[in-house]
N, C-alpha and C positions, 0 to 999 in steps of 0.2 A: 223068222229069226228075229229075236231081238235085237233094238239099235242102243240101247245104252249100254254107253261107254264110262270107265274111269280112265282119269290123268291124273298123274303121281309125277309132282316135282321133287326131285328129290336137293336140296341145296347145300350150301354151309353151314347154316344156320336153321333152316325150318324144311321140310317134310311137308309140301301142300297135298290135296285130295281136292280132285273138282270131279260131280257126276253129271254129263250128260244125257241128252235122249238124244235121236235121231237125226232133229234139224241143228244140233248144236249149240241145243241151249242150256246156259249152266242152270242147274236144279238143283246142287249145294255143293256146300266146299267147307273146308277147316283143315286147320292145319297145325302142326306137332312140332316140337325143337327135333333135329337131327341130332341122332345118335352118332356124336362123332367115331367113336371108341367102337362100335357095332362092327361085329364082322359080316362076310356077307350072310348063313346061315340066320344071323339074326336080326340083321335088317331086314329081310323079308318075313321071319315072324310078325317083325311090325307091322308092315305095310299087309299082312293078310291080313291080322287082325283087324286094322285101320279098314280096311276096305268091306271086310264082312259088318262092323259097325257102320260105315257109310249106308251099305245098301240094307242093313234090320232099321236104322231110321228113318228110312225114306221106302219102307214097305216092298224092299226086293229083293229077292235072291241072287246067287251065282248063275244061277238060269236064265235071268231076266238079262245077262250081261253079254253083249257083244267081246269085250277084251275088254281089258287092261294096257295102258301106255305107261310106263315107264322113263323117264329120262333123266339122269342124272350126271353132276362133272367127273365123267369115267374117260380114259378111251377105253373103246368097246369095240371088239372085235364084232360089226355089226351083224356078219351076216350069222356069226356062231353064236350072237346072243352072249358074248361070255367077256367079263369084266378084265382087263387087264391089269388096270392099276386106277385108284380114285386117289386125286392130291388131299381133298376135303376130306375124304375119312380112309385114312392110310391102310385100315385095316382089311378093306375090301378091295379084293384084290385078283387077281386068278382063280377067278370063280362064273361057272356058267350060268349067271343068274336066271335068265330068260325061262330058261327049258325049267331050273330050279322053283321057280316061281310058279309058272305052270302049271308043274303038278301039286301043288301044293294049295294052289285056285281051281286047278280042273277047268279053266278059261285057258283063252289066248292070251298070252304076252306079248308087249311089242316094247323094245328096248334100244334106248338112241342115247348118246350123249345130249345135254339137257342148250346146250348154245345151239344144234341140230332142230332141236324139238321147239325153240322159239323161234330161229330161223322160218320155221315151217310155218308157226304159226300168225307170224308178223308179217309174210307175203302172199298168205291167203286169206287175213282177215284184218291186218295192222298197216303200220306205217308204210310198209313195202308193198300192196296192194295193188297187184297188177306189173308189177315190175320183172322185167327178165332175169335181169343180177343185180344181185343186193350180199352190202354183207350186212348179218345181223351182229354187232357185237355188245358183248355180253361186258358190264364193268359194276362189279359187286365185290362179295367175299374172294371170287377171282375173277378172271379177265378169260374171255376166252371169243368166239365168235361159229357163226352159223356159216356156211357158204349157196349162195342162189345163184346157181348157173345156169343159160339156157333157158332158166324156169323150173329147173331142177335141185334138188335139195342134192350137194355133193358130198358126198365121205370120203372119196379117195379111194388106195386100194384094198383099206383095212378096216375104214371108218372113224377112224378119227382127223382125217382132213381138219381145218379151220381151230386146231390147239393154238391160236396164238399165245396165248397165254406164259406159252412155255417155248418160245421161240427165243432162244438166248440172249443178250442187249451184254452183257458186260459176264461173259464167258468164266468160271468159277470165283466169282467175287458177289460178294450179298448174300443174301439171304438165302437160309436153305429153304426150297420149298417142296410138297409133296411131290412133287416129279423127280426129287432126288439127285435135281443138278442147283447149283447157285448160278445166281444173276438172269435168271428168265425176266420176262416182262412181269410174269404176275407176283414173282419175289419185289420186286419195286412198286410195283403201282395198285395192285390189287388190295380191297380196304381188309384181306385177311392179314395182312402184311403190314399194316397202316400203324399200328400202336407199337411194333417192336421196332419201325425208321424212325417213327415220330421221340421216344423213349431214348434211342439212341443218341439222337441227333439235338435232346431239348436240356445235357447237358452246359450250364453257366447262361442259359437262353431262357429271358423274362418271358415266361405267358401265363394267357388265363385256362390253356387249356387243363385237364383235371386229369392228372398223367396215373392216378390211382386205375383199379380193375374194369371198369367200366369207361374208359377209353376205346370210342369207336368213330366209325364214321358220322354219327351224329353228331356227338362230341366237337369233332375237329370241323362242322361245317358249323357251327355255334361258336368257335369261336374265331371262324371267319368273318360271321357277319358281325361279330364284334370288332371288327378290323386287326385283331391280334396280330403283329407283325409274321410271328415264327409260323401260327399255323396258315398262315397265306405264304408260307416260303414251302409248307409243305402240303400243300394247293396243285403249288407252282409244279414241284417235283410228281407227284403224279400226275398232274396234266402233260407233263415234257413228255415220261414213258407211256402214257395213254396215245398222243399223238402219234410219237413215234412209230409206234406200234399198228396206228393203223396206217400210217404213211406207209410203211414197210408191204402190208397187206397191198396197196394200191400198185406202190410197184411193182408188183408179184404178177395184180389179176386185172388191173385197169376197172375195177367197177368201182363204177362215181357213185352210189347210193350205200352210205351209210345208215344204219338202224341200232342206236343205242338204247339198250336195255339194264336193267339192275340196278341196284340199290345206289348207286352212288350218282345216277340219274337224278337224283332227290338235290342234288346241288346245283342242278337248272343252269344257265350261264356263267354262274359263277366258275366252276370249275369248268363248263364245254364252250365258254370264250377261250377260253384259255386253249385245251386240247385243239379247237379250231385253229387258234394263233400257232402251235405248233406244228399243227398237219401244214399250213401255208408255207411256214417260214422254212420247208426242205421242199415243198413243191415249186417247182420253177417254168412248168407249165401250165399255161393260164387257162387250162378246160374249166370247166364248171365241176363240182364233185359235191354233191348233197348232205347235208347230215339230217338226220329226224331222230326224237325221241320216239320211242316205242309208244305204239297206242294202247294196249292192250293191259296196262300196267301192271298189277301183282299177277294177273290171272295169265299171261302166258305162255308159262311155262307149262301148267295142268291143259293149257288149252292147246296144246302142240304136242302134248305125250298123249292125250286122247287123238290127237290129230294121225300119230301113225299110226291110228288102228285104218285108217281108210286110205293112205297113202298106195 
């Protein structure tokens, strides 16, 4: 039987492809803008596509393929393989992707939400490396987080356990976000969210940031290092709901080993002294509680959607 495997990240913003063999090791990768607007019928057009190019330039076929991994910001009904709702691309949605996929590759499918799928792949080959509980959390396009219990990757009773993202903070006030309620965490703090608070809020307010279409989280960490007063107020403000958020997490499951991931990682201490100073200033018991950057960097998200082929 063959061992290579593909991992398909599926994100906000890009669509990775990584191809393994056997021992795990990447043999190539590229990757595509996400189809926001894509329903699910035609997001996997893509990704068959995507995939049967992967493996005609690297001299393989569907034959030569163990599975396909999957993992993207859905909840997913895990065990039915079947999409409930994606906040990132609204339009997939009550769709059994998995089995869909499937047959459509003639392979095996394996389908996780994508905070799950690095969870996985940051405690058997990253930051979390050897650790019993960890939570991996995810702070990019959205906010969301893995669960490591026991040593075990948790979902819950449906599979989307560890949504923090969309754990309420300020109950129908804010921003609407794809989950279809306001005031979640990831309507505040998530960089998908980041240009319509900043926009809002930089009303009679001097900066240098460039509030035109290209406004993002690059953007607003360029004009922190410029010390720009307003976008280090709005620094502040996602570091508050980032902490909070996993404060909230702690009280829940008591696991001291944080593992942050995603794009918004790229702001180093600047931003995670700050989420640190927040996690503190509501903890009032003095245990030890770890935080780490992700080691694995761009690559583990495809490195963890290939990971539940062997899980």
């Amino acid at each position: 039987m063959s061992e290579y495997r593909i991992g398909v990240d599926a994100g906000g913003t890009k669509v990775a492809y990584g191809l393994f063999d056997r021992d795990n090791r990447l043999l190539d990768r590229f990757q595509q803008p996400t189809p926001v607007e894509a329903d699910g019928p035609a997001f996997c057009a893509m990704v068959e596509q995507s995939v049967r190019a992967l493996l005609e330039k690297n001299r393989l076929t569907l034959a030569d393929l163990k599975g396909v991994g999957v993992c993207m910001p859905s909840f997913i009904l895990f065990d039915q393989g079947y999409v409930c709702m994606t906040s990132a691309m609204v339009n997939i949605r009550d769709f059994a992707m998995r089995d869909y996929l499937a047959r459509r590759l003639g392979v095996r499918v394996a389908l996780d939400n994508d905070s799950n799928a690095a969870a996985l792949a940051e405690n058997r080959f990253g930051a979390g490396q050897g650790s019993q509980n960890m939570i991996y959390m995810a702070v990019s396009t959205g906010i969301g987080s893995g669960l490591i219990l026991n040593g075990r990757l948790f979902r819950g009773s449906y599979g989307w356990a560890g949504e923090c993202g969309h754990m309420l903070i300020t109950p129908d006030e804010g921003e609407p976000c794809g989950c279809q309620n306001r005031g979640c965490f990831m309507s505040w703090g998530a960089g998908r969210h980041l240009p319509s608070q900043i926009r809002k809020k930089s009303a009679g307010r001097r900066t240098c940031l460039d509030l035109g279409p290209k406004l993002d989280g690059a953007e607003l960490l360029r004009a922190c290092r410029a010390g720009d007063p307003f976008a280090l107020e709005m620094l502040d403000q996602t570091a508050h709901y980032i902490g909070v958020c996993a404060f909230n997490i702690y009280q829940l499951l008591n696991v001291n080993l944080y593992v942050f991931g995603g794009g918004l990682v790229n702001f180093g201490p600047l931003l995670f002294d700050r989420v640190r100073a927040e996690f503190d200033r509501y903890n009032h018991i003095p245990q030890p509680v770890d935080f780490r950057f992700a080691r694995l960097k761009q690559d583990f998200g495809i490195i963890g959607a290939a990971e539940l082929l062997r899980e």
